[in-house]
C-alpha positions, 0 to 999 in steps of 0.5 A: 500500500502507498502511503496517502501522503505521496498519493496526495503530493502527486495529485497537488503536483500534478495541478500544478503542473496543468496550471503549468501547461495553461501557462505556457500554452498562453505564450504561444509558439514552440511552449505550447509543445512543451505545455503538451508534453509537460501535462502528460508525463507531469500528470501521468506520475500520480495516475500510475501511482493510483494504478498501482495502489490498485495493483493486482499483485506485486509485479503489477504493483512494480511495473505501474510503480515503475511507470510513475518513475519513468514520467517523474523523470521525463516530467524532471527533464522538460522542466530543467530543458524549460529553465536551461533554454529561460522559456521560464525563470527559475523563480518559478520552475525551481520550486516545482522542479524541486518536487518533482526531485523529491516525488521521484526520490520517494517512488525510487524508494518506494520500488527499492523497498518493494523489490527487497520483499521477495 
């Protein structure tokens, strides 16, 4: 079972990140690609953490615990490439970058943990 609390910081993350998207596709251009691709890894996070709340079995639990970890990292990567190009100022993306840095450390853990129960 997946502690509430990461559940619960994974649907508040992934509002910000909608809120996020609607910004950027407000600007036009090339950032309404980024809003698109930050939205679906952004908020895919939490809804495969949901799934695997819901697992079936253990491996179930894994492979949708795994998924989760794949888009925090992708989520992770367009939000560095949305600072590094300054589409966006650190001021706003440093501190949900630095969520996204815990939300990932966290589902590591969590599969770590998993996978050691054999």
């Amino acid at each position: 079972m997946i502690n509430r609390d990461i559940r619960e910081r994974c649907f508040e993350f992934s509002a910000r990140i909608i809120n996020l998207g609607f910004s950027l596709q407000k600007m036009g251009g090339i950032c309404f690609i980024f809003a698109n691709q930050l939205v679906k890894s952004g908020t895919s996070v939490g809804a495969n953490l949901e799934e695997a709340q819901g697992g079936q079995s253990r491996r179930d639990f894994i492979a949708k615990m795994s998924i989760s970890l794949k888009e925090s990292l992708e989520t992770v990567y367009w939000l560095r490439l949305l600072r590094h190009t300054k589409i966006l100022g650190e001021k706003e993306l440093d501190p949900i970058i630095g969520e996204a840095n815990e939300i990932t450390s966290i589902i590591t853990a969590i599969l770590k943990s998993t996978k050691k129960l054999k």
